[in-house]
C-alpha positions as CSV (number, residue, x, y, z in Angstrom):
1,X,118.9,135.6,90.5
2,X,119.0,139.2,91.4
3,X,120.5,139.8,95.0
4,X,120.3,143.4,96.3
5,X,122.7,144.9,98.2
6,X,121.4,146.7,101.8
7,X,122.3,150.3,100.2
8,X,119.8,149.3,97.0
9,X,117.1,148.3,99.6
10,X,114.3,151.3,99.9
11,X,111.8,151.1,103.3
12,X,108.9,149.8,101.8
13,X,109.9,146.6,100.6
14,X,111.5,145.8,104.1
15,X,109.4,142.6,105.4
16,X,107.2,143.7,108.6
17,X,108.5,142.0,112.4
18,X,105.3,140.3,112.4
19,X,104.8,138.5,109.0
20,X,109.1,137.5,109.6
21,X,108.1,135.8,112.9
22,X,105.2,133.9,111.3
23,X,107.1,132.4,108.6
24,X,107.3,129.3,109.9
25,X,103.5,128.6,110.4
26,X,103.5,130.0,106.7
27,X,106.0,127.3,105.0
28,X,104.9,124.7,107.4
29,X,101.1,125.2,105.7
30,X,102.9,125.9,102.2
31,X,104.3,123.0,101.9
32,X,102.1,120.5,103.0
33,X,99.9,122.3,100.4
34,X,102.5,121.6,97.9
35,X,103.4,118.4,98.8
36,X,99.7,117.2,98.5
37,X,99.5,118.9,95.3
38,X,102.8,118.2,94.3
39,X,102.4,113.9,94.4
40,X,98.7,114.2,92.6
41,X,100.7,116.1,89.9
42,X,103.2,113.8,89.4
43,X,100.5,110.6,89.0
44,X,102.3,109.3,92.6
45,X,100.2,109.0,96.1
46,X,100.4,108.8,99.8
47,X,101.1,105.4,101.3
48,X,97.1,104.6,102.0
49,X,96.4,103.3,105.6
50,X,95.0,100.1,106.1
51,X,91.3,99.3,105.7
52,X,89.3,98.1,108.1
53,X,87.4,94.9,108.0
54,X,84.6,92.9,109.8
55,X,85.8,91.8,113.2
56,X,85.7,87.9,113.8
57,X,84.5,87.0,116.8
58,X,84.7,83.9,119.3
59,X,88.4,83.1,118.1
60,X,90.7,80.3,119.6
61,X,94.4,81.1,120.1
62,X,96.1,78.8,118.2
63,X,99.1,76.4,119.4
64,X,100.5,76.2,116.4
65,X,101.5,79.8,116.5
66,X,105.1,81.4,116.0
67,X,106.4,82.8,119.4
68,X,108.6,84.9,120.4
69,X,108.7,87.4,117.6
70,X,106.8,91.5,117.2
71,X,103.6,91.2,114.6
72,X,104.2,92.9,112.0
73,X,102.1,96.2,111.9
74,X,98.7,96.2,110.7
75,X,99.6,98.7,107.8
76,X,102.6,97.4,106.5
77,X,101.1,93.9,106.0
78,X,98.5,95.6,103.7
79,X,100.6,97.5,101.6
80,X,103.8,95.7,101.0
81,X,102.6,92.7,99.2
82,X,103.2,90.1,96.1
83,X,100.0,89.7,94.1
84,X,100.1,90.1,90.4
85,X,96.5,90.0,89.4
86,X,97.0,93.8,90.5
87,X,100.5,94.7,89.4
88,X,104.2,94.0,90.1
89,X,105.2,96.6,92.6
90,X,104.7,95.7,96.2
91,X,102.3,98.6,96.4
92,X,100.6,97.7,93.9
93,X,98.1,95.1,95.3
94,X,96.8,97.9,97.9
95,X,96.3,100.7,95.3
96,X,94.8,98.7,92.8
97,X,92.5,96.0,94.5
98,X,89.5,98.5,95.8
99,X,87.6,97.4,93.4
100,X,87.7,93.5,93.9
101,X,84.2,92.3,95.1
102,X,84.4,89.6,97.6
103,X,81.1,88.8,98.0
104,X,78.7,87.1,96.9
105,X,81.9,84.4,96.8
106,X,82.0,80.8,96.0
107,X,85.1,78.0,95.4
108,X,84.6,75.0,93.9
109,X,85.4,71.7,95.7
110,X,86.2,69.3,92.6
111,X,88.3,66.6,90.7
112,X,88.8,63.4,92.4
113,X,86.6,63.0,95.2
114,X,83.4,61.6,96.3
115,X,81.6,64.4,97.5
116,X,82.2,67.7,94.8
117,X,80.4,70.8,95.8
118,X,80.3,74.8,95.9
119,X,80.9,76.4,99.3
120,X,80.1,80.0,99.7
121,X,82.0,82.6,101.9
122,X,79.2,82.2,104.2
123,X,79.6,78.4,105.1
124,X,83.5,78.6,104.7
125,X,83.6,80.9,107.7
126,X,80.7,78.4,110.1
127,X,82.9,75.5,108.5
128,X,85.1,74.9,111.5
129,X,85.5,77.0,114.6
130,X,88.0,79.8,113.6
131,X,91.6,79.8,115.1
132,X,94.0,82.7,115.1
133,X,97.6,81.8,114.5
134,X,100.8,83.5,114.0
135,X,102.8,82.6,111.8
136,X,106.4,84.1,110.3
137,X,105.8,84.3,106.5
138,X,109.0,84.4,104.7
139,X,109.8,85.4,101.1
140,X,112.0,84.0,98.7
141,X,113.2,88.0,98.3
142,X,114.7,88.0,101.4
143,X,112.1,89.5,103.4
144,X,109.6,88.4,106.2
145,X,106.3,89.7,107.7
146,X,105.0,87.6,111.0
147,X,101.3,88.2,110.8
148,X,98.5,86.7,113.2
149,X,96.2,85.0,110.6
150,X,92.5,84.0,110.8
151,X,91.3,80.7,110.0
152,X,91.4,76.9,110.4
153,X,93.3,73.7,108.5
154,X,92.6,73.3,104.9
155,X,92.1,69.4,106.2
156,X,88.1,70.3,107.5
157,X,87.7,71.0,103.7
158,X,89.6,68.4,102.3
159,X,87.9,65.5,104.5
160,X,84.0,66.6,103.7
161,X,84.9,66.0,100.2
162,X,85.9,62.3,100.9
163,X,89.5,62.4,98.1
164,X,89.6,59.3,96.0
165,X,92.7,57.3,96.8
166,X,93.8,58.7,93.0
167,X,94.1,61.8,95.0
168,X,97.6,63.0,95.2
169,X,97.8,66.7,94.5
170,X,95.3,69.5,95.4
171,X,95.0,72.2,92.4
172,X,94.3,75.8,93.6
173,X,93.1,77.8,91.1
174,X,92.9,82.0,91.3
175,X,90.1,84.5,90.3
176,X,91.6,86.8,86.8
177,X,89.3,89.3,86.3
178,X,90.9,91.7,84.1
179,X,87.7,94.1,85.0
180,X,89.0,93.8,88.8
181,X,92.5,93.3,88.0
182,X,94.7,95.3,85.6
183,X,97.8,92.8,86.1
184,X,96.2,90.2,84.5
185,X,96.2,92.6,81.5
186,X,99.8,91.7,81.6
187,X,101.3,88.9,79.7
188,X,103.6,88.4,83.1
189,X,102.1,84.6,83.8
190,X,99.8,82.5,82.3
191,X,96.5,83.6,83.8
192,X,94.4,82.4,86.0
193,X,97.5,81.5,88.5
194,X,97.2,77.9,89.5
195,X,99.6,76.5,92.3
196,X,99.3,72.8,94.0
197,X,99.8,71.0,96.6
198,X,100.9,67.3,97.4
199,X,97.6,65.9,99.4
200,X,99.8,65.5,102.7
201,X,101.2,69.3,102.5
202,X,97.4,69.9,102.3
203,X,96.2,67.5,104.9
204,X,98.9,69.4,106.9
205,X,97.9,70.4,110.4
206,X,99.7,74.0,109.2
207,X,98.0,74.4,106.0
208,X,95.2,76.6,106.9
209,X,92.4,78.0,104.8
210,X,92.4,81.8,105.6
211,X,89.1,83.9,106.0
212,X,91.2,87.2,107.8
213,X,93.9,88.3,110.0
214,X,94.4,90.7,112.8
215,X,91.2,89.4,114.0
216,X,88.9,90.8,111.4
217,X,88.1,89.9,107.7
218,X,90.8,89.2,104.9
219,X,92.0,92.8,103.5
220,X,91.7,92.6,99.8
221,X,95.7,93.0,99.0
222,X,96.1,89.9,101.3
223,X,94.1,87.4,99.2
224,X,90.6,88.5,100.1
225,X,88.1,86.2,100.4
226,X,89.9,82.9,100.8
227,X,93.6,82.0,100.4
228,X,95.9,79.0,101.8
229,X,98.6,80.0,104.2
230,X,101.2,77.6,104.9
231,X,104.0,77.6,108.2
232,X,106.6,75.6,107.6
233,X,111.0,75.3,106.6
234,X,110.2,76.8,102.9
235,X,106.9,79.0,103.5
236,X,105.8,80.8,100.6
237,X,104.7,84.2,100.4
238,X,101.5,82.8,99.0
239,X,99.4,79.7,97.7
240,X,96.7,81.3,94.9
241,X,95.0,84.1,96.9
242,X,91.4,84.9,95.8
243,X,90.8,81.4,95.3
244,X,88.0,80.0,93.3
245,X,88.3,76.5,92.2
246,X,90.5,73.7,94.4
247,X,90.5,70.9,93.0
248,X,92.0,67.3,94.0
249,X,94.5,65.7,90.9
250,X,96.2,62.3,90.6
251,X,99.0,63.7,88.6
252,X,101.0,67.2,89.4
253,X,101.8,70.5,86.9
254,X,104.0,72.6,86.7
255,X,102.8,76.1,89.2
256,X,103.2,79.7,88.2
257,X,105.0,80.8,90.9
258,X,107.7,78.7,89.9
259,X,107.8,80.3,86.6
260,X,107.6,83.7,88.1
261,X,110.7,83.4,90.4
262,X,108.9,85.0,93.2
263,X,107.0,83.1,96.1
């Protein structure tokens, strides 16, 4: 770099009073302009802000609620997240689910029970009245969100299908779109992701089937349309979000999320 000394310096390249005083307006605007450019250069973007849904309306404060504790914000629940149908990284699932289509949406009540049937988005949400509870989800990684959910027990489901008494576990099986999803273009699991549950874990009064959370519809990084959230000693970070087929067993399997490592 060439440095002049002041006896080298000739009049006209002396900078004028009034461009010096405005150089702070000028590298302020600089670089913000080169930081925006900068990021899209380098394939890397701004944290996004949350989305908003639908609101829900007519919802019941729930007793069954963690107290006590701050909700976590709105935008951090939506963009620090576990869902590998869209990638690995924790941002992942809110940079690369935009394009998941969550309705027209069906699930699949099947297996051992009496009364089998399809249930669309529509009827899960007039199912039961909705309740909004807190709870405190914790994450085998070490780290928590406590997030007011949307929704009512899994049980209002279970007990319109009328389980056979060969019913012991309830099978939740995942959408894997690969057109939707690029993680499931990844040999990580075995796709779709399938989790259970023992029938009294799902016939719990804290298993809830979840249609949205901070009082408006599911975003898509959290599971969108219809997940199972769960409160209680060993909460997992998820049940199969996105579900699409739940379906009571008389005999368990292994899940993915124990061959993952991460809840």
């Amino acid at each position: 770099m060439l440095i002049k000394r002041p006896n080298d310096i000739v009049p006209s390249e002396i900078t004028a009073k009034s461009l010096y005083d405005r150089r702070r307006q000028f590298l302020a605007g600089a670089l913000a302009l080169g930081a925006t450019a900068g990021i899209g250069a380098l394939g890397l973007s701004m944290p996004r802000t949350a989305r908003a849904g639908a609101k829900l309306s007519n919802l019941h404060k729930s007793a069954l609620s963690t107290t006590g504790e701050d909700v976590t914000p709105l935008k951090d629940a939506t963009t620090y997240n576990n869902y590998y149908e869209f990638g690995t990284g924790k941002e992942d699932p809110g940079e690369n689910s935009g394009k998941l289509r969550v309705r027209p949406w069906t699930v699949s009540i099947e297996g051992e029970v009496k009364k089998p049937r399809v249930i669309d988005l529509e009827e899960f949400l007039k199912l039961a009245p909705l309740e909004e509870r807190v709870y405190r989800m914790r994450c085998v990684e070490g780290w928590s969100m406590v997030i007011p959910y949307v929704g009512y027990a899994f049980s209002e489901v279970i007990k319109r299908a009328e389980p056979t008494g060969k019913a012991k576990f309830v099978e939740f099986v995942s959408l894997a779109d690969p057109e939707q999803m690029p993680g499931v273009k990844m040999p990580i699991l075995d796709w779709p992701y399938v989790e259970g549950l023992r029938m009294d874990e799902a016939m719990h009064p804290l298993a809830i089937l979840c249609v949205g959370m901070y009082g408006e519809t599911l975003p898509n990084p959290n599971g969108a349309p219809v997940p199972i959230q769960m409160s209680t000693a060993s909460t997992r970070t998820s049940i199969p979000k996105s579900i699409i087929r739940a379906g009571a067993r008389d005999a368990s399997g292994a899940s993915a999320s124990s061959a993952s490592g991460a809840l």
